[in-house]
N, C-alpha and C positions, 0 to 999 in steps of 0.2 A: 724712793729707794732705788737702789742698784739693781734692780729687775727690767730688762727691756720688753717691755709688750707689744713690740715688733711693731712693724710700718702701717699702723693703718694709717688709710689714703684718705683726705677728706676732700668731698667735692670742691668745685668753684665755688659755689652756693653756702658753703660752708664756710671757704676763706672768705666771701665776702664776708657773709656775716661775721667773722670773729673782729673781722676791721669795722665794721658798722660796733661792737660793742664798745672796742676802744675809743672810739669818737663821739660815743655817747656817754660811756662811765670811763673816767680817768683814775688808775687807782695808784694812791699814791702810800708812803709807808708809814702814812701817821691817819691814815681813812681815804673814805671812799667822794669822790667830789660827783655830784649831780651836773652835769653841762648841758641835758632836757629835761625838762619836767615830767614829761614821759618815759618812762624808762620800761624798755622791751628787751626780756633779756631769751635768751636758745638761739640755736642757729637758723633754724626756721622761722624763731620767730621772728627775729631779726631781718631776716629776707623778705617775711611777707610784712613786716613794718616799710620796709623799703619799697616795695612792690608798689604799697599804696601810698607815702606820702615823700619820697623822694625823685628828683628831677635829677631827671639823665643829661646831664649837658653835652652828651656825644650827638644826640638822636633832636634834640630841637635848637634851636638859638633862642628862644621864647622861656623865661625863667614862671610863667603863671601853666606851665602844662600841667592838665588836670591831673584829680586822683586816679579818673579811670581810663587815661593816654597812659599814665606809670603803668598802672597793674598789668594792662594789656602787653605793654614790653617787656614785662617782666615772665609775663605766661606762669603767675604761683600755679594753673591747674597741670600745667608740664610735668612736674614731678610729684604731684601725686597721682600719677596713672596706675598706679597699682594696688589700690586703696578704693572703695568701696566705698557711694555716695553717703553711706551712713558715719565711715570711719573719716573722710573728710572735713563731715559737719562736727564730727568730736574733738576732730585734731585741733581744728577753730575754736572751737569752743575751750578746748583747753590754754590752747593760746592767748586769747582773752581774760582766762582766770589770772594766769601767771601772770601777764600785764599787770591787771590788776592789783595783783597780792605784792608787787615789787613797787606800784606805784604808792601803794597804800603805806610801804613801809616807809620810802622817801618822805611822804608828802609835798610839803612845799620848800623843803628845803633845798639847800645848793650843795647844801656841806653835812656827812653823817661819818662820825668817827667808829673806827672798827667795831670799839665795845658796843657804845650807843646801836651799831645798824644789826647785831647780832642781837642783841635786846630786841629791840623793834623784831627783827626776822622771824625769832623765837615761837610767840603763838600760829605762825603760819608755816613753822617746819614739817612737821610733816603730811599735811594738806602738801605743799608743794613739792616731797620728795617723790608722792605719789603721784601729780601730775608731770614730774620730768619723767618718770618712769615710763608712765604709759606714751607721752611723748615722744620717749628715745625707740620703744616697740614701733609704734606707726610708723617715724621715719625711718625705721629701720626697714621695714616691709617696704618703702617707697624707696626704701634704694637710696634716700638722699644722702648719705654718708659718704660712699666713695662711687656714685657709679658717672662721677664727671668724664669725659668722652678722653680727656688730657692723659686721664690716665687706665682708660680698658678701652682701647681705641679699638682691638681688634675679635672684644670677646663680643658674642652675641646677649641681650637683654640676659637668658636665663642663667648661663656662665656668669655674667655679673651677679643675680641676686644668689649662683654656688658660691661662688669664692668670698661674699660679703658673710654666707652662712659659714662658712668654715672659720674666716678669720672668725666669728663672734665663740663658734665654738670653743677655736685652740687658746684665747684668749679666758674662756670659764675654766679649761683646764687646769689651766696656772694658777689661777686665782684659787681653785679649788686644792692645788699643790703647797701654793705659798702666801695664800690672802689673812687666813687666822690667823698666822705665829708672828713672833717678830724676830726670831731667828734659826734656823737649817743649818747642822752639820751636812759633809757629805754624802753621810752615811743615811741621817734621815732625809734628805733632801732623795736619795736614792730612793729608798721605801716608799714615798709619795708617790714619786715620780712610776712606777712600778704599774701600779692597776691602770694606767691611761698610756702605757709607751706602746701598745700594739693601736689602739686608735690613733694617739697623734702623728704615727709614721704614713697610718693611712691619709690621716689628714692633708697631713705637709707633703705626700707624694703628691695627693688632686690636685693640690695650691700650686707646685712645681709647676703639673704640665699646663694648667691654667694659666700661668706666669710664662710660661714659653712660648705658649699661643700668641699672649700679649707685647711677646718681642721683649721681656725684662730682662733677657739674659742673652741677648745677639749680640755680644760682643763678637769680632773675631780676632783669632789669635795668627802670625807668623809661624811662629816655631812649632808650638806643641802641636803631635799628631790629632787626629779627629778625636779618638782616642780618651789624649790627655783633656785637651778643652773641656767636653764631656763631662768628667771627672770633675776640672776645676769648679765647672758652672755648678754641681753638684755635690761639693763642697760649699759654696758661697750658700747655695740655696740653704742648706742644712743647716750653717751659721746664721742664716739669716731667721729661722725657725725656731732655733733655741733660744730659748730664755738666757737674759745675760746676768750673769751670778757675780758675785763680788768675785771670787775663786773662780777661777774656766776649772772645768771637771777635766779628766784623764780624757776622755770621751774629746772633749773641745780641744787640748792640747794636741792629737794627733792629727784633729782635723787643721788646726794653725799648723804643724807642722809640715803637713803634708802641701797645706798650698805654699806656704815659702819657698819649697823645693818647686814646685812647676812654676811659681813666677819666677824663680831664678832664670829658671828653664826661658823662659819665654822673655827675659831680659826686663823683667820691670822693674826692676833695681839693680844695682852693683851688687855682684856676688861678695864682693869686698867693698868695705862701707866702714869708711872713715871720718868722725866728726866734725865740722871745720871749725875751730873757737872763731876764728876771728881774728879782732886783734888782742883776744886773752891773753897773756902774760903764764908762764908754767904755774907759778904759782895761784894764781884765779883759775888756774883749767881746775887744777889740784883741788881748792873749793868748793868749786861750781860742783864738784862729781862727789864732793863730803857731804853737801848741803843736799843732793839728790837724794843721796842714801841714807840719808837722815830722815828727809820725809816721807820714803817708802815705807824705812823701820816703824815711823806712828803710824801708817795708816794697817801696816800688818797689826800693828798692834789695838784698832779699834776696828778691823774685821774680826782678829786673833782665829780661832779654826772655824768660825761658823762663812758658808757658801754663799746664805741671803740674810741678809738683816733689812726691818721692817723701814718705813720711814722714819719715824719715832725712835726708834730706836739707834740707828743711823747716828739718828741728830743728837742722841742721847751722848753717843759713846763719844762723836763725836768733839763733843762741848770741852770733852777733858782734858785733849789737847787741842784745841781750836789756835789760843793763842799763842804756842810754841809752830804751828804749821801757819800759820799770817806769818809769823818773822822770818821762815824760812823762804816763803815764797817770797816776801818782798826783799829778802837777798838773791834771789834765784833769779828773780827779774831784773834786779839791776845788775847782775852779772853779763846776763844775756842780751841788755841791752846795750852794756861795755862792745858785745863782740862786735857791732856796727855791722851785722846779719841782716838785719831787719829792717834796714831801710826801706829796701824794696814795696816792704807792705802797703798797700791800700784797701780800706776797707769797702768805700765807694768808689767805684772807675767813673775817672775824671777827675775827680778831683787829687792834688797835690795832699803828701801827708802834710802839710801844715793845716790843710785845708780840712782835710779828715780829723785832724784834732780838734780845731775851731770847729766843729760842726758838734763833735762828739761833747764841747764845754758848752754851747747853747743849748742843746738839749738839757745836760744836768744843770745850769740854770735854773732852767724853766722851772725845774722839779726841784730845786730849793725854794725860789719863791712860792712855790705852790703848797709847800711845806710850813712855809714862813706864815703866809695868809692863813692859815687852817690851825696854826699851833696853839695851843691848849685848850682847843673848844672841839666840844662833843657834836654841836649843831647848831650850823649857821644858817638864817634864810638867805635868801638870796640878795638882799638890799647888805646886812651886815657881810656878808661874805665879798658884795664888791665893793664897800667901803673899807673894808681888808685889804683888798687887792689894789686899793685906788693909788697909793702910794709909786707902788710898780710898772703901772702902766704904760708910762713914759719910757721904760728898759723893756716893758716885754715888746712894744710896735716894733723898736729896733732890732732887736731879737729874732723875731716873728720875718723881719724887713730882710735881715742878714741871712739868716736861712731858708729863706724862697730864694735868693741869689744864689747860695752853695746847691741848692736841690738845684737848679734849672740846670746846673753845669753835671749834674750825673749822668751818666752815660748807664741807659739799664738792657738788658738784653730784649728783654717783654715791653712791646710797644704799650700796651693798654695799662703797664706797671706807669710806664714815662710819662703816660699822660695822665694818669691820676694822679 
């Protein structure tokens, strides 16, 4: 849904792990493909899967480095420092189940179709809602969610595990404001909002100066006095602490309006702001601004006066005009593509938009063939599922071949991104 549950931060540890998921389970829109037999799924657990059976090609030239040279570089007992020899041996232990209960559901297959893997999942649901739970509590006490260095470089250990408690907090809040319904007027949306607005103010003040500690908000400005800055950054914070509602409330409008007037101030757009078509034609300009306000009009009209609508529900209202809002946009895009605007664009630096498009068609590729091999079977082993794909194989090496060439020529800012 259109609710923003604000920035949490997720460690390294974290990002690795969500890339260690995608490397092991590919999910594609017709099921789920197995690419190890072993299937480790959480962030953690994923990390300490990694810990112990993956080679660091930075740290050796030797591809036989042991289990226990991995774990050791890896240091899993690092971030559990704040956890208790007993909560340790649980954490393990729970991790191991969950292996477990996810490999039990694969077996030995290669290939488990959505319906099939939700069957399968079924008798082990809530055994296992119970163990990510208690899961998500320990790592949370360990801090491994956001207390990577990248991003609370300047707070001390304790300030990290405050502001980790506060986000968890202002986050129950909401949940507790808008998690039952599946849609808020703003009138009810007020009434909720009512018994927690003297807590969440306190909350998101501590979060502020914790966040100012941490240097999030040292921008500096030219023009505005100390004064105004102040102000801005104190705006932004605010924005940034509110829940995002299909509707901005009275409340959010004055806070948009107020910073448009000091970035004026401070020059960070033309006070006058004129759109450039391009080479539109009057009458495509003419268009292009009918076809906008056309798709504003459905989407007012599948918010209509409620502030939050649920996901489900969303997708509900959604559905009624779906296919009038696709035609609009695929005229809205080839308008805008008419303007010859947009050339500029690169999505990868380095490479040429020709290059960026060729890259962006091998990937969906990939993902039709992978479509193609898996279609209308609930579950494949692994022998039938490469005799599926054998046909392929010869377009995917080139494939595969062709974009290792486009990847080597990207220019990324993050050395340790470049060489991965």
């Amino acid at each position: 849904m259109k609710v923003n549950k604000a920035n949490k931060m997720l460690s390294s540890a974290a990002a690795v792990a969500a890339a260690a998921i995608l490397a092991v389970m590919s999910l594609t829109a017709c099921g789920k493909v197995n690419e190890e037999k072993t299937v480790s799924v959480g962030n953690a657990a994923m990390a300490k899967a990694d810990a112990e059976t993956v080679t660091d090609a930075e740290d050796t030239e030797d591809a036989e480095t042991t289990e226990e040279e991995d774990a050791e570089d890896f240091d899993v007992d690092n971030w559990m420092d704040n956890l208790t020899d007993e909560e340790r041996a649980e954490l393990e232990k729970l991790y191991d189940r969950q292996a477990e209960i996810y490999n039990e559901v694969w077996g030995d297959y290669a290939y488990v179709s959505d319906a099939e893997y939700e069957r399968r999942l079924a008798p082990f649901q809530e055994e296992l809602d119970e163990i990510e739970k208690r899961i998500e509590e320990l790592e949370r006490k360990a801090n491994l969610y956001y207390s990577g260095t990248d991003w609370y470089e300047n707070l001390t250990k304790e300030e990290i595990a405050e502001i980790n408690r506060l986000y968890d907090r202002q986050y129950e809040i909401y949940d507790l404001i808008y998690g039952d319904v599946d849609s808020l007027t703003q009138e009810e949306y007020d009434e909720r909002y009512a018994p927690y607005a003297e807590e969440l103010d306190e909350i998101i003040d501590r979060i502020y100066e914790l966040e100012m500690k941490n240097g999030d908000y040292s921008v500096e400005y030219e023009v505005l006095t100390e004064e105004e800055a102040a102000e801005l950054n104190e705006l932004y914070r605010k924005l940034d602490n509110m829940p995002l509602l299909n509707c901005p409330s009275e409340e959010e409008e004055k806070i948009w309006k107020r910073i448009e007037e000091l970035e004026k101030k401070e020059g960070m757009y033309p006070e006058e702001y004129e759109e450039d078509y391009g080479d539109l034609t009057e009458e495509e300009i003419a268009e292009l601004n009918s076809l906008i306000a056309e798709q504003e009009e459905l989407y007012d009209k599948i918010y209509g006066e409620f502030v939050y609508l649920s996901d489900a529900e969303y997708e509900r209202r959604y559905a009624v005009y779906e296919e009038e809002i696709d035609a609009l946009e695929e005229k809205i895009d080839a308008l805008y593509e008419k303007t010859g605007l947009y050339d500029y664009y690169v999505e990868y630096e380095g490479l040429s938009r020709e290059e960026n498009e060729e890259l962006d068609k091998l990937y969906a590729r990939i993902g039709e063939i992978e479509e193609e091999t898996v279609k209308g079977a609930d579950l494949l082993t692994w022998d039938e599922y490469y005799e599926r794909r054998a046909p392929f194989e010869e377009e995917l090496d080139s494939i595969y071949e062709r974009i290792d060439e486009l990847e080597a020529k990207i220019c990324y800012e993050d050395e340790d991104m470049a060489q991965g």
